[in-house]
C-alpha positions, 0 to 999 in steps of 0.5 A, spaced: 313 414 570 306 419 570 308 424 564 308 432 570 304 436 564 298 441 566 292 439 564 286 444 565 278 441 567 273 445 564 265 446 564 262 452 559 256 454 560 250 458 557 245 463 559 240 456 560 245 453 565 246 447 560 253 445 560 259 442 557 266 438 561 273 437 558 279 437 559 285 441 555 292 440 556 293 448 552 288 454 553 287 455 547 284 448 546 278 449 550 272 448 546 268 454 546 263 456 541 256 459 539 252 455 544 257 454 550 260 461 549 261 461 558 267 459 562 265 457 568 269 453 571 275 450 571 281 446 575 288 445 574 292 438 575 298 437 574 299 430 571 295 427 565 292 421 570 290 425 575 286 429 571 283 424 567 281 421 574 277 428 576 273 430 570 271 422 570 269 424 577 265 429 575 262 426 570 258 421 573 255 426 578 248 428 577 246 435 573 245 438 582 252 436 584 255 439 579 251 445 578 254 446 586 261 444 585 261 451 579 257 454 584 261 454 590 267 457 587 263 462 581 256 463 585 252 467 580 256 464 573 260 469 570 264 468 565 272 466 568 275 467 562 278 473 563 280 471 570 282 465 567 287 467 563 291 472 568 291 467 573 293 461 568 300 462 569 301 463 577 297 457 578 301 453 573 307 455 576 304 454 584 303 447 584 
């Protein structure tokens, strides 16, 4: 039986636009720091397998692809951590 626990899929960015992917089954553990300092993206799944599955997805798309995945839900690349956070707790409780 698959553990139901919520993990978050994350992509940080910098003002170059180079990124960094990951996943975190606990907000505060996103990895930010002095070079990825930017949360622009992120997705919430709920069971460990299924969120392994899609950050492994993401992962083997090209650098375009990926940059049109961000894009197509944060078009000008702000930072969601605000968002994030007010919206973590509706989100994990919707699924």
């Amino acid at each position: 039986m698959e553990n139901k626990s919520v993990y978050i899929i994350y992509i940080l960015s910098n003002s170059a636009k180079e990124f960094f992917m990951g996943i975190s089954a606990n907000e505060s553990q996103i990895f930010f720091n002095k070079k990825f300092n930017k949360l622009v993206y992120y997705e919430i799944l709920t069971g460990k397998r299924k969120a392994f599955n899609k950050l492994s997805k993401i992962k083997r798309q090209s650098r375009s692809v990926i940059k049109l995945l961000i894009e197509s839900n944060n078009p000008e690349w702000q930072d969601l951590k605000n968002i994030f956070t007010e919206n973590l707790f509706t989100d994990v409780f919707s699924q």
